[in-house]
KOLROVEX-197040 format. One line per field, with one value per residue (C-alpha): residue in three letters; residue number from 1; z, y, x. Coordinates in Angstrom, 1 decimal. Each point is the difference from the previous one (the first is absolute). Last residue first. Layout:
res <- (Ala / ...)
n <- (NUM / ...)
zz <- (Z / ...)
yy <- (Y / ...)
xx <- (X / ...)
% end
This chain:
res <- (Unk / Unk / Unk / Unk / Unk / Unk / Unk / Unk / Unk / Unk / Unk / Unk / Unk / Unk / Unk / Unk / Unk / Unk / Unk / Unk / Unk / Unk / Unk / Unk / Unk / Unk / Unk / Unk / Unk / Unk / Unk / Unk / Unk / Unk / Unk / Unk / Unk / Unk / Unk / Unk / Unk / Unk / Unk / Unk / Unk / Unk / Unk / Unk / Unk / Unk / Unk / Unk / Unk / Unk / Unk / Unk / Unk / Unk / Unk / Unk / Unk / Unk / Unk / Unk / Unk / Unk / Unk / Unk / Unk / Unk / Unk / Unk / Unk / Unk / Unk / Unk / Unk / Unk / Unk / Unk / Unk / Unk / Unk / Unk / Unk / Unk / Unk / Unk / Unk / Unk / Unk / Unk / Unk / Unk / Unk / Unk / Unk / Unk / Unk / Unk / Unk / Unk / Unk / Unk / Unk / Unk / Unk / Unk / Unk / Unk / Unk / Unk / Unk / Unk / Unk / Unk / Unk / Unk / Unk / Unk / Unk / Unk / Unk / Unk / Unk / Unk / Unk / Unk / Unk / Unk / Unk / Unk / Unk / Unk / Unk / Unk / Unk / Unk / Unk / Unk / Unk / Unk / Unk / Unk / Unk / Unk / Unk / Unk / Unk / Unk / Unk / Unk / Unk / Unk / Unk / Unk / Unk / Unk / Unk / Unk / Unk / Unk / Unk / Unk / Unk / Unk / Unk / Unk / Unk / Unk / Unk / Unk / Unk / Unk / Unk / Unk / Unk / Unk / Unk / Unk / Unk / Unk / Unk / Unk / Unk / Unk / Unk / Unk / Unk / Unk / Unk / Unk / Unk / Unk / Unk / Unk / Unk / Unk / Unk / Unk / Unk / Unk / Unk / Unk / Unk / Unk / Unk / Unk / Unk / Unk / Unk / Unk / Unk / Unk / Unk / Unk / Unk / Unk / Unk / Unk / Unk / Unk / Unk / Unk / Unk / Unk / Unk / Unk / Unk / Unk / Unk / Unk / Unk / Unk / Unk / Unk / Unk / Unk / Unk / Unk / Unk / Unk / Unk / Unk / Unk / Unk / Unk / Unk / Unk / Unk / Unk / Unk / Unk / Unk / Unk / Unk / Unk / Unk / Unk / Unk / Unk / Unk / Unk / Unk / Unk / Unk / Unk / Unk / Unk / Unk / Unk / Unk / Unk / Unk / Unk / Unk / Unk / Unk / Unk / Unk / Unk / Unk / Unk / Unk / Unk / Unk / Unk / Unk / Unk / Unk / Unk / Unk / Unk / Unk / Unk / Unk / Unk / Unk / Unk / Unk / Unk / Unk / Unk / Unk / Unk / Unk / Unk / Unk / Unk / Unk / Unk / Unk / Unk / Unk / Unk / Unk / Unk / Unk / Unk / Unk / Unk / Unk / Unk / Unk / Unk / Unk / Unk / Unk / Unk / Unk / Unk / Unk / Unk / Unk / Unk / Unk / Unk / Unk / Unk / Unk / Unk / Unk / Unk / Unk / Unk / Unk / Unk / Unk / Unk / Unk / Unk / Unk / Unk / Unk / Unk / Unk / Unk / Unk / Unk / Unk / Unk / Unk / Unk / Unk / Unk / Unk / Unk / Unk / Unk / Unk / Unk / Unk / Unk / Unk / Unk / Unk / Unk / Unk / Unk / Unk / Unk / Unk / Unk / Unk / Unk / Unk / Unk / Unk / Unk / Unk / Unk / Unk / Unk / Unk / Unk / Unk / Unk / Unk / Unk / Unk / Unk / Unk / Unk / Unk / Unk / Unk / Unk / Unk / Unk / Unk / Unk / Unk)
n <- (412 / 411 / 410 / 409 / 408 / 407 / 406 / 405 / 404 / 403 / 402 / 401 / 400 / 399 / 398 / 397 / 396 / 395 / 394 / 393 / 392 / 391 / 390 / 389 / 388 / 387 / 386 / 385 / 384 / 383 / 382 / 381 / 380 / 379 / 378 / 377 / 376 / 375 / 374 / 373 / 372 / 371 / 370 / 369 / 368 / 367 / 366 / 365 / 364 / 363 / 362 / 361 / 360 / 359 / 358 / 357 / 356 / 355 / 354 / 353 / 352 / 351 / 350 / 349 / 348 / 347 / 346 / 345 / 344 / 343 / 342 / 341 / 340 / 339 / 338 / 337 / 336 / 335 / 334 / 333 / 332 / 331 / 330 / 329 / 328 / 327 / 326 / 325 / 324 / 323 / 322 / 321 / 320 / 319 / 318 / 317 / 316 / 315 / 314 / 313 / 312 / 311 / 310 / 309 / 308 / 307 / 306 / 305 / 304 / 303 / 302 / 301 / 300 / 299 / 298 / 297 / 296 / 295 / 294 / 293 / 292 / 291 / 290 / 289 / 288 / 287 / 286 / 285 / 284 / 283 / 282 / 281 / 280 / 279 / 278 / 277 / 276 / 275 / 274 / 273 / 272 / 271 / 270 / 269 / 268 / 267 / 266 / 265 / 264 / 263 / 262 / 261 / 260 / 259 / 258 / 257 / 256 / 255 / 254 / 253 / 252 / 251 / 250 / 249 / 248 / 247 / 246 / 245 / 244 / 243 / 242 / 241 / 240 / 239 / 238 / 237 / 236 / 235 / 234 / 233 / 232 / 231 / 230 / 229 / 228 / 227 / 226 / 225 / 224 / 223 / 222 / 221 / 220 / 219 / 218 / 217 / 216 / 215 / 214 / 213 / 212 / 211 / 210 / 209 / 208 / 207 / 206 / 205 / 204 / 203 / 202 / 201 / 200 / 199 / 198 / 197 / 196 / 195 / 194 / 193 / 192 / 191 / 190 / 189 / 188 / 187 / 186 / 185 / 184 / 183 / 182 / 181 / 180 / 179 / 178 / 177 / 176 / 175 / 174 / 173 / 172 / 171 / 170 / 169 / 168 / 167 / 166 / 165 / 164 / 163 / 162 / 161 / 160 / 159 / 158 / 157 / 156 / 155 / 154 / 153 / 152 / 151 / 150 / 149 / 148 / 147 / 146 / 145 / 144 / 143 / 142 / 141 / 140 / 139 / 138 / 137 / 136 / 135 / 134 / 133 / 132 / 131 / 130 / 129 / 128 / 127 / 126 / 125 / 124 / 123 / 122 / 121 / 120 / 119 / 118 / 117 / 116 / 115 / 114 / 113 / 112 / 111 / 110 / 109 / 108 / 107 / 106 / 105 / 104 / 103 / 102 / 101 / 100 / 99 / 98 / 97 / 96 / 95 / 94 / 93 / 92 / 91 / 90 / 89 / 88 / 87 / 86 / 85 / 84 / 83 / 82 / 81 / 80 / 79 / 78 / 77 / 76 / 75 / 74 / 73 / 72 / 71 / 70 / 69 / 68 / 67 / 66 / 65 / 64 / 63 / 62 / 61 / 60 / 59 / 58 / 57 / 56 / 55 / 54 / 53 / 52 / 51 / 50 / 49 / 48 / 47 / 46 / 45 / 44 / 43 / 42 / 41 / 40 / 39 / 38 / 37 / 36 / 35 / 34 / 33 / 32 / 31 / 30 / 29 / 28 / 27 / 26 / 25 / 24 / 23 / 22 / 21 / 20 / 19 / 18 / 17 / 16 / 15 / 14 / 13 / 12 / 11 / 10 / 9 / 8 / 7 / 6 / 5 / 4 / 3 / 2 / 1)
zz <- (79.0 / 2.1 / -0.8 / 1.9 / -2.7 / -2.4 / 1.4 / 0.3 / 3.3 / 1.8 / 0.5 / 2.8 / -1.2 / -3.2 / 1.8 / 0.0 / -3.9 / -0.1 / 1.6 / -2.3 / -2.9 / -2.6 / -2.7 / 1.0 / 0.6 / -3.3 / 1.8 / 4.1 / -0.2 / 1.4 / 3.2 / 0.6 / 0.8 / 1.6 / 2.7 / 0.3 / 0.2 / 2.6 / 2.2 / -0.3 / 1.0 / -2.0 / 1.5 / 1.3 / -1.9 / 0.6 / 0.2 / 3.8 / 1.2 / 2.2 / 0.9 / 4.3 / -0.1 / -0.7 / -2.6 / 1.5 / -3.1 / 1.4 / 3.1 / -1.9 / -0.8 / 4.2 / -0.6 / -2.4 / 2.0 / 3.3 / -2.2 / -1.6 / 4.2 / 1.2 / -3.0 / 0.0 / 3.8 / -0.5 / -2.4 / 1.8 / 3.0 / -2.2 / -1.5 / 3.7 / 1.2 / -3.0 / -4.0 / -0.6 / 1.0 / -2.8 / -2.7 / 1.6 / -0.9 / -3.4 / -0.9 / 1.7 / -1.7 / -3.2 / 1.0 / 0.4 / -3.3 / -1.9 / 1.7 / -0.5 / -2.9 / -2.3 / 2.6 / -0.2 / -3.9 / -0.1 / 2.6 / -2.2 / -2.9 / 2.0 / 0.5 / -3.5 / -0.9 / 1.7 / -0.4 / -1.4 / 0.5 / -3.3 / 0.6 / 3.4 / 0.5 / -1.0 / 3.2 / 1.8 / -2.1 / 1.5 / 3.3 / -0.1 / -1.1 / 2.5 / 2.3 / -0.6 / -0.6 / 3.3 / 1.6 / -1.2 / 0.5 / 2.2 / -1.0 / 2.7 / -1.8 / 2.9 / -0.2 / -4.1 / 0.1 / 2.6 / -2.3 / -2.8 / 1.5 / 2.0 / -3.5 / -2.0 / 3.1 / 0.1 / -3.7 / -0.6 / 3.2 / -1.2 / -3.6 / 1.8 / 1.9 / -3.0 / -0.6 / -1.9 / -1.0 / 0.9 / 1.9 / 2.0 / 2.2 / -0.4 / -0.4 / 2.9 / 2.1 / -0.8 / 1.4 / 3.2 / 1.2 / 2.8 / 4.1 / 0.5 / -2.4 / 1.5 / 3.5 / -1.4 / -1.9 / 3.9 / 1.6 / -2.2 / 0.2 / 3.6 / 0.6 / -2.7 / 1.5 / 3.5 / -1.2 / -1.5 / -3.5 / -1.2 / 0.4 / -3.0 / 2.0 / 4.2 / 1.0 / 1.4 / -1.8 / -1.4 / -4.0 / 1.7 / 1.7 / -2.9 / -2.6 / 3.0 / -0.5 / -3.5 / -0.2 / 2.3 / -2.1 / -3.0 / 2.0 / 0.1 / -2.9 / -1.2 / 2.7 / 1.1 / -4.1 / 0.0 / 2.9 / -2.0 / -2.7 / 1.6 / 2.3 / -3.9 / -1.0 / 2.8 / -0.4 / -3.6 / 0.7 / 1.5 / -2.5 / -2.6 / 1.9 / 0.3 / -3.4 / -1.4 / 2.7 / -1.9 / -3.8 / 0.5 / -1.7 / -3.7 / -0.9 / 3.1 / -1.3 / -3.1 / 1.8 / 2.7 / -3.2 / -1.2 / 3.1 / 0.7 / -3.6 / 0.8 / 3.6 / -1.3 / -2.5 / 2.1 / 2.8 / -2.2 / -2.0 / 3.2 / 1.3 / -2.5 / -0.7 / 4.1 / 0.3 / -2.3 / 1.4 / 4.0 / 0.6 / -3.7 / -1.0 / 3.9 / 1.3 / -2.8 / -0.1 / 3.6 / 1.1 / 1.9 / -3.0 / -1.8 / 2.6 / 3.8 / 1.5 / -3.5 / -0.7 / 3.0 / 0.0 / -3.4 / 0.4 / 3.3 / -1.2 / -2.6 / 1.4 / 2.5 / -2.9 / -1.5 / 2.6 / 0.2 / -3.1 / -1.7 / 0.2 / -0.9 / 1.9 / -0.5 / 4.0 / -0.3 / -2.4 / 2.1 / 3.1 / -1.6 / -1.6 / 3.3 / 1.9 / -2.1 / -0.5 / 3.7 / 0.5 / -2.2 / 2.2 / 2.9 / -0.8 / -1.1 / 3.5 / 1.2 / -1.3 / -2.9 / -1.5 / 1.9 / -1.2 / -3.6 / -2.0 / -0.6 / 0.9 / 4.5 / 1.1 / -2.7 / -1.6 / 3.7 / 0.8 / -3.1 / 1.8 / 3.1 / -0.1 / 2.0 / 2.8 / -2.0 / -1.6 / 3.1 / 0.4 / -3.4 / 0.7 / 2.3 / -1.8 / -3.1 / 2.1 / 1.8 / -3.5 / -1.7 / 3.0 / -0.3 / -3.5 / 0.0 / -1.5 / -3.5 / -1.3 / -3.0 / 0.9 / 3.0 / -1.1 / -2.9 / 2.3 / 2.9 / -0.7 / -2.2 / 1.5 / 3.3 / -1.9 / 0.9 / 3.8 / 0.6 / -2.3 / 2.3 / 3.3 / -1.5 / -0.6 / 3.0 / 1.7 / -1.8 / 1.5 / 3.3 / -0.5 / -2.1 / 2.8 / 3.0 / -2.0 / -0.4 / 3.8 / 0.7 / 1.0 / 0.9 / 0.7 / -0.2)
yy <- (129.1 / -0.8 / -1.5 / -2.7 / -3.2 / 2.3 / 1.1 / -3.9 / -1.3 / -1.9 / -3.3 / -1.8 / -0.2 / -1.4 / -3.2 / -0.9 / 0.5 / -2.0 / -2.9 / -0.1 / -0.5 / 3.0 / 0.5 / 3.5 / -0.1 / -2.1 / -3.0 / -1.0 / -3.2 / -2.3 / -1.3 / -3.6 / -0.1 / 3.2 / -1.9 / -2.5 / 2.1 / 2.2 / -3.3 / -0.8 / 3.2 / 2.9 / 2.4 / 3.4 / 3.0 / 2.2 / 3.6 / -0.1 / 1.4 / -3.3 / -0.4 / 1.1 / -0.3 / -3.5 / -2.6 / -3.2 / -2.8 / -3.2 / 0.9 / 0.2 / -3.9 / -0.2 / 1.5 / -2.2 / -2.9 / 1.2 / 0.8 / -3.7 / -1.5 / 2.2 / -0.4 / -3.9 / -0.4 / 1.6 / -2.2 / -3.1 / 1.2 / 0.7 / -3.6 / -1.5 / 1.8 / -2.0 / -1.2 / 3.5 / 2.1 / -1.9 / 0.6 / 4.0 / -0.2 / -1.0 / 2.9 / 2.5 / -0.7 / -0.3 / 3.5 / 1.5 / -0.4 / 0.7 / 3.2 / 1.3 / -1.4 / 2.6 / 3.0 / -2.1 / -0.3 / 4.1 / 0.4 / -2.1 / 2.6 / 2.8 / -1.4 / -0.2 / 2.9 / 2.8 / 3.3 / 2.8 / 3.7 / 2.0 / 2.8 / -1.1 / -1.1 / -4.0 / -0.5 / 1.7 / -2.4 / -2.9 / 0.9 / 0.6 / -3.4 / -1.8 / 2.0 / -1.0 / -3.8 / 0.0 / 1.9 / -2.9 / 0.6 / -2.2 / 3.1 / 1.5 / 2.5 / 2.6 / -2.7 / 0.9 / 3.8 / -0.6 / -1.8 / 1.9 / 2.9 / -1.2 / -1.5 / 3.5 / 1.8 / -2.5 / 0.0 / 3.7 / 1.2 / -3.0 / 1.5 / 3.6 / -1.4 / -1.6 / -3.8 / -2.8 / -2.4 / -3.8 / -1.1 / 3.2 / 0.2 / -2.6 / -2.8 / 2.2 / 0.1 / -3.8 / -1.4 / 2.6 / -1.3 / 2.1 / -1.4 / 2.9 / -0.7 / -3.5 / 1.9 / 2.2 / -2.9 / -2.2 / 3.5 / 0.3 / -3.9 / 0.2 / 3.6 / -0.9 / -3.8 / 1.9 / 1.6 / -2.5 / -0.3 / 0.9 / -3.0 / -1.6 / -3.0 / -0.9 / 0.1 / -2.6 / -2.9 / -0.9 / 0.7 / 3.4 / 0.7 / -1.3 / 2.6 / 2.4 / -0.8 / 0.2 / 3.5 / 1.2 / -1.3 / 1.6 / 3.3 / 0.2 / 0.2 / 3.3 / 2.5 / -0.5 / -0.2 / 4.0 / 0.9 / -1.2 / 1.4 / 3.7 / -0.1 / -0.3 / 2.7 / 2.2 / -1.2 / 0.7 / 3.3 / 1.0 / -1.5 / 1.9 / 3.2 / -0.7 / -0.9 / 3.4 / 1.8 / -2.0 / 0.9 / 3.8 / -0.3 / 0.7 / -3.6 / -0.6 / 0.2 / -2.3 / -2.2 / -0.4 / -0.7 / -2.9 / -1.7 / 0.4 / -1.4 / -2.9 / -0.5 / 0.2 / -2.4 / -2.5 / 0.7 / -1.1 / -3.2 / -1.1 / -0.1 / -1.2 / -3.1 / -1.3 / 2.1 / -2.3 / -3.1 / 0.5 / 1.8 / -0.4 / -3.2 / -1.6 / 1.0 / -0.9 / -3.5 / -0.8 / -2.4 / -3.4 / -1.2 / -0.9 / -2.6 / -0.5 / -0.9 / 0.4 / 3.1 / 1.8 / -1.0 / 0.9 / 3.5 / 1.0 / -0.6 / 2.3 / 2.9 / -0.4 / -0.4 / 2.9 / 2.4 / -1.1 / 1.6 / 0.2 / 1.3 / -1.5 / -0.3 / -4.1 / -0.3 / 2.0 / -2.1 / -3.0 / 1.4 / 1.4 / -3.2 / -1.8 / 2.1 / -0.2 / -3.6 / -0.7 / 2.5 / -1.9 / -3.0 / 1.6 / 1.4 / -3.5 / -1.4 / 2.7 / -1.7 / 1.7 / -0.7 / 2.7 / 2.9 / -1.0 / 2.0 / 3.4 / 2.3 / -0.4 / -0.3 / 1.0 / 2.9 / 1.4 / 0.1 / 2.2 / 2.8 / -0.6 / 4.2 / 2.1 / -2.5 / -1.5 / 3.0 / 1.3 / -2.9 / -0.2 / 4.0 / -1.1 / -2.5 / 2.0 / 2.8 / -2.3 / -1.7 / 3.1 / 0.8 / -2.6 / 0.5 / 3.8 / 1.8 / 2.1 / -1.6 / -0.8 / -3.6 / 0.3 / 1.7 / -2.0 / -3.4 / 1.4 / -0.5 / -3.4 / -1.1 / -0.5 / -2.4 / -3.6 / 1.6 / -0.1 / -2.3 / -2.5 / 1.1 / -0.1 / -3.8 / -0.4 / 1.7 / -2.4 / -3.0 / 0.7 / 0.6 / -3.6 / -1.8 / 1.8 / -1.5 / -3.5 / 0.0 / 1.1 / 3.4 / -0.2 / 2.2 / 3.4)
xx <- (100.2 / 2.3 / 3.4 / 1.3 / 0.1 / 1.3 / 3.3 / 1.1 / 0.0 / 2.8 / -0.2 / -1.4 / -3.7 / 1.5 / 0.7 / -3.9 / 0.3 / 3.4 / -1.1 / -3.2 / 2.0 / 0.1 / -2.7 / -0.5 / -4.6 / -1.0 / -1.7 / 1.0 / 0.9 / -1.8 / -0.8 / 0.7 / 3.6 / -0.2 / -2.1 / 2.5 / 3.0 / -1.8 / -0.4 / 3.6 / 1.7 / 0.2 / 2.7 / -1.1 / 0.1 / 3.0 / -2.1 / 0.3 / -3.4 / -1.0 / 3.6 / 0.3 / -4.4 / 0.5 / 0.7 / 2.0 / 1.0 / 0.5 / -2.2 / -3.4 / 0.8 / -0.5 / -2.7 / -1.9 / 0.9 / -1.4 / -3.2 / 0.1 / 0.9 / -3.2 / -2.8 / 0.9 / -0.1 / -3.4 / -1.2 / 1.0 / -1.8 / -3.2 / 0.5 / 0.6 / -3.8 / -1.5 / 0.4 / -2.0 / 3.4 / 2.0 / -3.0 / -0.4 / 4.0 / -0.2 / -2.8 / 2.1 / 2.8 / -1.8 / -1.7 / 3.5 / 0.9 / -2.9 / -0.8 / 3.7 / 1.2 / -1.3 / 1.4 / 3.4 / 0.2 / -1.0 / 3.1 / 2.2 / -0.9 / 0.5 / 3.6 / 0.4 / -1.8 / 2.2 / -2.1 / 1.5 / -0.1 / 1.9 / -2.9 / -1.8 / -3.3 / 1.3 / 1.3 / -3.3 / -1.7 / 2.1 / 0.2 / -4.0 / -0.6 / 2.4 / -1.7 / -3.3 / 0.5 / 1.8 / -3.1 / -1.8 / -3.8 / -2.7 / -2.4 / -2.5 / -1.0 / 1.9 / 3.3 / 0.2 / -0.4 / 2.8 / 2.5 / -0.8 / 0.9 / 3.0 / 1.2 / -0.3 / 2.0 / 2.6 / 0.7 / 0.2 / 1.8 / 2.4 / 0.2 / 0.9 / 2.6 / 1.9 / -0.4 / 2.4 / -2.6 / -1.0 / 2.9 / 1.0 / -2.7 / -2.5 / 2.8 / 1.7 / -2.9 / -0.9 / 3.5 / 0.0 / -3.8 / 0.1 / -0.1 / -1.9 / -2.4 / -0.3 / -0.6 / -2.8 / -1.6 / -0.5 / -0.3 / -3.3 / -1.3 / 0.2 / -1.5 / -3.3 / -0.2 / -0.2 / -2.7 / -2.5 / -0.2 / -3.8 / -2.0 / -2.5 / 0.0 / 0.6 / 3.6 / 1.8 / -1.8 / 2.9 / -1.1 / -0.7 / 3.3 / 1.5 / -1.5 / 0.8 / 3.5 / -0.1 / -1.4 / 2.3 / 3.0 / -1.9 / 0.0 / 3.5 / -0.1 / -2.7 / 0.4 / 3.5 / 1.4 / -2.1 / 1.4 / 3.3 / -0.7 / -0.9 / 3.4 / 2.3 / -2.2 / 0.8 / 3.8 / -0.5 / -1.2 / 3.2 / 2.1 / -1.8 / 0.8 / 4.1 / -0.3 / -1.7 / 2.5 / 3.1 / -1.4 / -1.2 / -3.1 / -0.9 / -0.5 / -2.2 / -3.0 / 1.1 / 1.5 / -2.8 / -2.5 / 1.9 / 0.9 / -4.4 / -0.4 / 2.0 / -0.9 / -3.8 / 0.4 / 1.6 / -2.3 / -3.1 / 1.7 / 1.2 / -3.2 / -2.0 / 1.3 / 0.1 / -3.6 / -1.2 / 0.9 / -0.7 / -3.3 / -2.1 / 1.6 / 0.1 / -3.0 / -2.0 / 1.7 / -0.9 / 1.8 / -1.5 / -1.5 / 3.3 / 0.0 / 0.4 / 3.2 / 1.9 / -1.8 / 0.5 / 3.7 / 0.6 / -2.1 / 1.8 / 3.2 / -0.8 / -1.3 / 2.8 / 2.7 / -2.1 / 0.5 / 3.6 / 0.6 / 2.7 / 3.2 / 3.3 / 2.7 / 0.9 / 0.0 / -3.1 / -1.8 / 0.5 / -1.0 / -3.5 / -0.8 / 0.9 / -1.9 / -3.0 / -0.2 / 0.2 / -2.9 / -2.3 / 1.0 / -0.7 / -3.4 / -1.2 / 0.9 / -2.1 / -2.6 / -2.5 / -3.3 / -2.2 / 2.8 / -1.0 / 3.2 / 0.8 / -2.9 / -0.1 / 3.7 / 1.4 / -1.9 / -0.4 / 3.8 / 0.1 / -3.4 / 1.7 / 1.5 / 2.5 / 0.9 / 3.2 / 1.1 / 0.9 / 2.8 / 0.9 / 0.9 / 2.4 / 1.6 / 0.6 / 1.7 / 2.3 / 0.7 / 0.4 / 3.0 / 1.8 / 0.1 / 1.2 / -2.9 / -0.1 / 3.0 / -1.1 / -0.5 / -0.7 / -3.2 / -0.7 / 0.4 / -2.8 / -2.9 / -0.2 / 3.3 / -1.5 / -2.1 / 1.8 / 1.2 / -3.7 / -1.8 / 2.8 / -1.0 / -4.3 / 1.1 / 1.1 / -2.8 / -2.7 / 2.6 / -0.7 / -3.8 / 0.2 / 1.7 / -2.5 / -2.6 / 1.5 / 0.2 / -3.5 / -1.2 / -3.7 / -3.3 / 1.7)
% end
């Protein structure tokens, strides 16, 4: 290593930060069917989850790869420009978990990255190839895929199963959701927290700390994995029970669906090399495997605020970042500024968080919990879901704690 400067060490520090938050932010994406259903306790999922994370992390550099070297110009690049597309991200990824609703903190990065890439250097600096046939198109595709797997996978389980013994049939879905449940989040380990270690080395280089075209150096592969494992730990209780309970009302044999359709998409996706959204996958495969099932429904509303948030996503967090490489650029007081910003608005964020605690002692309680102000807002311009019951959305996410009619559990 040739040098480690001061605004270097900032943006490494802040690269782990962000891979805390994608952490505890997409614990729900392996691990909210199963507690769901009862499958794991949550404590337990989240132990599990992190674990595997942790593996994940040294299975593959093939994502970490597409950042550091496809994405944008690495040989036009400051570290200051790192940090501010990291600021972005975090905050986008904060804000949509105090609201509970998952998207993707892949794209927040990918986004960050792009505003503050572009305001430091110009449109030049990205590479548009990279990012249609890497980033956009496996974002629409992915879901789509898993979603229609999930549904016809939920589909064909009931009807081998129709003829088994109905507690022993459970008791043997839940055990391969677990398995499943392990697969996704190997599979989350393989493919994000690789984007942190992508990011790092894209510093390292813009630093002059690591010579071009370099493969992420080992301890950036250990740091970046017990960085995800710990914020998986840690579980992201508000988006496990939107994923959960919010979006459809799962049996064990839709969750062995969904999980297994997302982990293989997921890890079809890291061995191309794709910058995918496991969120985006999930989410898809929760909602097919919702749908796989006679009298299944999904809750449109609330999947409608999600499709808002997924839209928002790059956008959002690549103004950020965009405003914040201008701040940085002003000199070493706008980068100090910038990180006083990022610390007092997360420091904020959680201490709204505390208004309203979710954790793993409520996270299945079917009470759902109380709109706060930034959920207001965003249901405030969604709208309304078309032709589904007609009834407000309060009462559609109530529904969860009601009890069910005889059709809405029958197999097929």
């Amino acid at each position: 290593m040739e040098s480690f400067s001061l605004i270097l060490a900032i943006v490494v520090v802040t690269a782990l930060a962000f891979d805390f938050t994608n952490g505890f932010h997409d614990t729900a994406n392996a691990m909210a069917t199963t507690i769901s259903t009862g499958a794991l306790k949550p404590k337990v999922a989240v132990a599990m989850s992190a674990v595997l994370n942790l593996v994940g992390a040294f299975l593959s550099v093939e994502v970490a790869n597409t950042i550091s070297k496809g994405l944008v110009d690495e040989t036009g690049i400051r570290p200051e420009v790192i940090f501010a597309a990291l600021v972005g991200a975090i905050l986008w990824n904060l804000l949509t978990w105090l609201v509970g609703l998952p998207s993707s903190s892949s794209h927040a990065l990918m986004g960050g990255l792009i505003g503050a890439a572009i305001a430091s250097a110009g449109v030049g600096a990205v590479h548009g190839d990279v990012l249609v046939t890497k980033v956009l198109l496996p974002a629409i595709a992915a879901p789509l895929v898993a979603g229609i797997a999930a549904m016809l996978g939920a589909r064909l389980t009931y009807r081998l199963g129709r003829k088994a013994d109905g507690k022993a049939a459970a008791k043997g879905y839940r055990a391969g959701q677990i398995a499943s449940a392990g697969l996704v989040s190997l599979a989350h380990g393989t493919n994000d927290a690789q984007k942190t270690m992508g990011i790092i080395t894209l510093a390292l280089v813009a630093g002059g700390a690591l010579a071009p075209d370099s493969d992420p150096p080992l301890w950036v592969i250990l740091s970046a994995g017990i960085a995800i494992a710990l914020g998986t730990y840690l579980g992201g209780w508000r988006i496990i029970r939107t994923m959960g309970k919010g979006l459809t009302d799962l049996q064990p044999q839709q969750g062995f669906a969904a999980q297994t359709s997302a982990a293989t998409v997921i890890l079809a996706s890291s061995h191309l090399g794709f910058s995918l959204s496991t969120t985006h996958s999930v989410s898809g495969a929760v909602m097919g495997a919702g749908l796989g099932r006679k009298g299944g429904v999904v809750r449109w509303s609330t999947a409608t605020r999600m499709f808002v948030a997924w839209g928002l996503t790059l956008p959002a967090a690549a103004l950020v970042a965009a405003i914040a490489e201008w701040v940085c650029g002003l000199g070493d007081w706008g980068t100090a500024l910038v990180a006083v910003f990022l610390v007092a608005s997360s420091a904020a964020i959680w201490k709204i968080s505390r208004r309203e605690v979710v954790d793993h002692t409520n996270v299945v309680d079917d009470e759902p919990e109380a709109s706060g102000v930034v959920t207001q807002a965003m249901a405030a311009v969604t709208p309304p879901p078309a032709g589904v019951t007609g009834e407000p959305a309060a009462a559609v996410a109530s529904s969860a704690s009601e009890p069910k009619a005889p059709s809405a559990t029958t197999t097929v």
